[in-house]
C-alpha positions in Angstrom: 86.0 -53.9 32.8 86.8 -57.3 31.8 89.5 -58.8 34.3 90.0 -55.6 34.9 90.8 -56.0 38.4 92.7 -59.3 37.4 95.1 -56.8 35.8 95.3 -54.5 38.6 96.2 -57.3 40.7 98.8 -57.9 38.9 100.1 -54.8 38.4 100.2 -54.0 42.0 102.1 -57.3 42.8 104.8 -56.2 40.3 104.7 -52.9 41.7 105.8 -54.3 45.1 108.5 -56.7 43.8 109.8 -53.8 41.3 109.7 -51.1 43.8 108.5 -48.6 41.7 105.4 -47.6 39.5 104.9 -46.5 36.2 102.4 -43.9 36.6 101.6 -41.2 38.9 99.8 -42.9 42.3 95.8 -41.9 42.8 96.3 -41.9 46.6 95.7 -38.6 47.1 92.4 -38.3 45.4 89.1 -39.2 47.9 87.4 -41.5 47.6 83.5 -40.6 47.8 81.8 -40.7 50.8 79.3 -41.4 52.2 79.0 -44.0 49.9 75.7 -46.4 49.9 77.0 -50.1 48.9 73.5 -51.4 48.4 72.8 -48.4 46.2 76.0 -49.0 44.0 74.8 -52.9 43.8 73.3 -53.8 40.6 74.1 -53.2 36.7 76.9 -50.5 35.3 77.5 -49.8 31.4 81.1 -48.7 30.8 81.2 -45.5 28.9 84.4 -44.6 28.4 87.9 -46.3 29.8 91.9 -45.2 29.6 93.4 -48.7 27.4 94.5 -51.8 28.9 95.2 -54.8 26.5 92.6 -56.8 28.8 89.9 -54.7 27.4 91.4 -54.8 23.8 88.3 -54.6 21.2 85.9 -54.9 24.0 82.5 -53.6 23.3 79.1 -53.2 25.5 80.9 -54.2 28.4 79.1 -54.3 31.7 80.0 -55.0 35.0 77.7 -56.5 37.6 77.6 -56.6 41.7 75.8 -58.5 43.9 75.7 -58.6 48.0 77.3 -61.7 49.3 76.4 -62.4 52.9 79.5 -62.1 54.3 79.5 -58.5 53.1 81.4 -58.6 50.5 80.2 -58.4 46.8 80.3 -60.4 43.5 81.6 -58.9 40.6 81.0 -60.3 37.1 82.4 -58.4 34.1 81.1 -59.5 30.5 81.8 -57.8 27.3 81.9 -58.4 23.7 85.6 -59.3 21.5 85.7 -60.6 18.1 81.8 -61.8 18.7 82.5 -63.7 21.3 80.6 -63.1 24.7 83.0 -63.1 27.5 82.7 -62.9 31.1 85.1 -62.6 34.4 83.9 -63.5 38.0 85.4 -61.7 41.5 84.7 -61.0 44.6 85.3 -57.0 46.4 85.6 -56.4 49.9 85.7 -53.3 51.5 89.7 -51.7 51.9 88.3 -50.1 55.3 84.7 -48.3 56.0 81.4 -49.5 54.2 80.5 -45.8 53.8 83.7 -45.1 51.9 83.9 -46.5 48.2 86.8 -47.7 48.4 87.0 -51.8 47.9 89.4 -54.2 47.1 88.4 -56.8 44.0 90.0 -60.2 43.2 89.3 -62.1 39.9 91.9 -64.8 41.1 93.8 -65.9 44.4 94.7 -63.7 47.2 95.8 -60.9 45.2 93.7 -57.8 45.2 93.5 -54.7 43.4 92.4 -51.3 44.4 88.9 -50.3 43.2 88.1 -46.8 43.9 85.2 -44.6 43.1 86.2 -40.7 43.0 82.8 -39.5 41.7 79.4 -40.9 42.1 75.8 -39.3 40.9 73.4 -38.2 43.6 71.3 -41.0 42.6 74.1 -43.4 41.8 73.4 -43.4 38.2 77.0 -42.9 37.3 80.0 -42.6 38.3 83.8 -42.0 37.9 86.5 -45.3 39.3 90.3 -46.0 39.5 92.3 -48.0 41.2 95.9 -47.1 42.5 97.5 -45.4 39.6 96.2 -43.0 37.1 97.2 -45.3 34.5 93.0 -46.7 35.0 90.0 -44.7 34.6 86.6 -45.9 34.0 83.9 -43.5 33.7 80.4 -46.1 34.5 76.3 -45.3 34.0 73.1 -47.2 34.8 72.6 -46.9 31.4 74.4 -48.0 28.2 74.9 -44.1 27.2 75.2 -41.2 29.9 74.0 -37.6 29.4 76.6 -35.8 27.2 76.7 -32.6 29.5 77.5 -35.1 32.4 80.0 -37.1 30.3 81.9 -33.5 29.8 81.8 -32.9 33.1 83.0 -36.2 34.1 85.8 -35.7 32.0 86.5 -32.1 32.7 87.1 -33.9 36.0 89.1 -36.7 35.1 91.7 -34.2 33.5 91.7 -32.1 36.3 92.7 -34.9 38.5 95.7 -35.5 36.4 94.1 -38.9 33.9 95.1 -38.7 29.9 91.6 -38.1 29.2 92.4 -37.7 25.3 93.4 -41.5 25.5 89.9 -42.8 26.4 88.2 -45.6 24.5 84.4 -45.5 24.0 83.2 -49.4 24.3 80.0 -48.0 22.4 80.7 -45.3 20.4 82.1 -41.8 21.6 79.0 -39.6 23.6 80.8 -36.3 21.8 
């Protein structure tokens, strides 16, 4: 998920001076709720994504959160490219509700890009997020691999929903 949001930022900002969007809007899929912010808070391994050129050759990528006191929440993305660690630093807020998880993140400025979670484990030990269009997709676990039956399903899901699930990248090898 490295400047992940960064790029959603800016793809929403071109969005409103274009007027359009290239890709089918994910307003109309919930987000989960009730949704535990303190439970979500901690490490996520990135399983599987759709392609972005920000995440290019990006392996073991993680992203981390962490409660500010305001409320909001740091993020810091790291990955691997070419050998070289790399890392990103932002800061979410929620978009409305605490107990919805639906946030905001911003890697730069005051531009913002939707971060939505539209499936989340019982125990929060992974989960399915996209932001505004279904051009992103990030299926996330606690761990750096995730149950294969729960990967199918989470997939299963993601199609239903209307994402290109046969264009997903595995950052660490393909759970199938």
């Amino acid at each position: 998920m490295i400047r992940t949001i960064l790029l959603l930022a800016a793809s929403a900002v071109a969005a409103i001076f274009s007027g359009c969007r290239s890709a089918e809007s994910t307003a109309s899929i919930p987000a989960v709720r009730p949704f535990d912010a303190e439970r979500y808070l901690g490490t996520w391994y990135e399983i599987a994504r759709l392609p972005h050129s920000f995440e290019r050759d990006m392996t073991k990528v993680t992203a981390v959160y962490t409660a500010r006191k305001d409320g909001g929440i740091d993020v810091l993305n790291a990955g691997w490219r070419n050998g070289e660690y790399r890392t990103a630093r932002g800061r979410a807020r929620f978009r409305g509700d605490s107990t919805v998880g639906e946030l905001e993140v911003s890697f730069f400025g005051p531009f913002y890009g939707q971060y939505r979670i539209i499936a989340l484990a019982p125990d929060y030990s992974s989960a399915i997020v996209t932001s505004s269009t279904c051009d992103y997709l990030w299926i996330l676990a606690r761990e750096s691999t995730l149950p294969l039956e729960t990967f199918r399903q989470y997939k299963e899901q993601a199609a239903k929903l209307g994402f290109n699930v046969a264009a997903l990248e595995y950052p660490n090898g393909r759970p199938e």
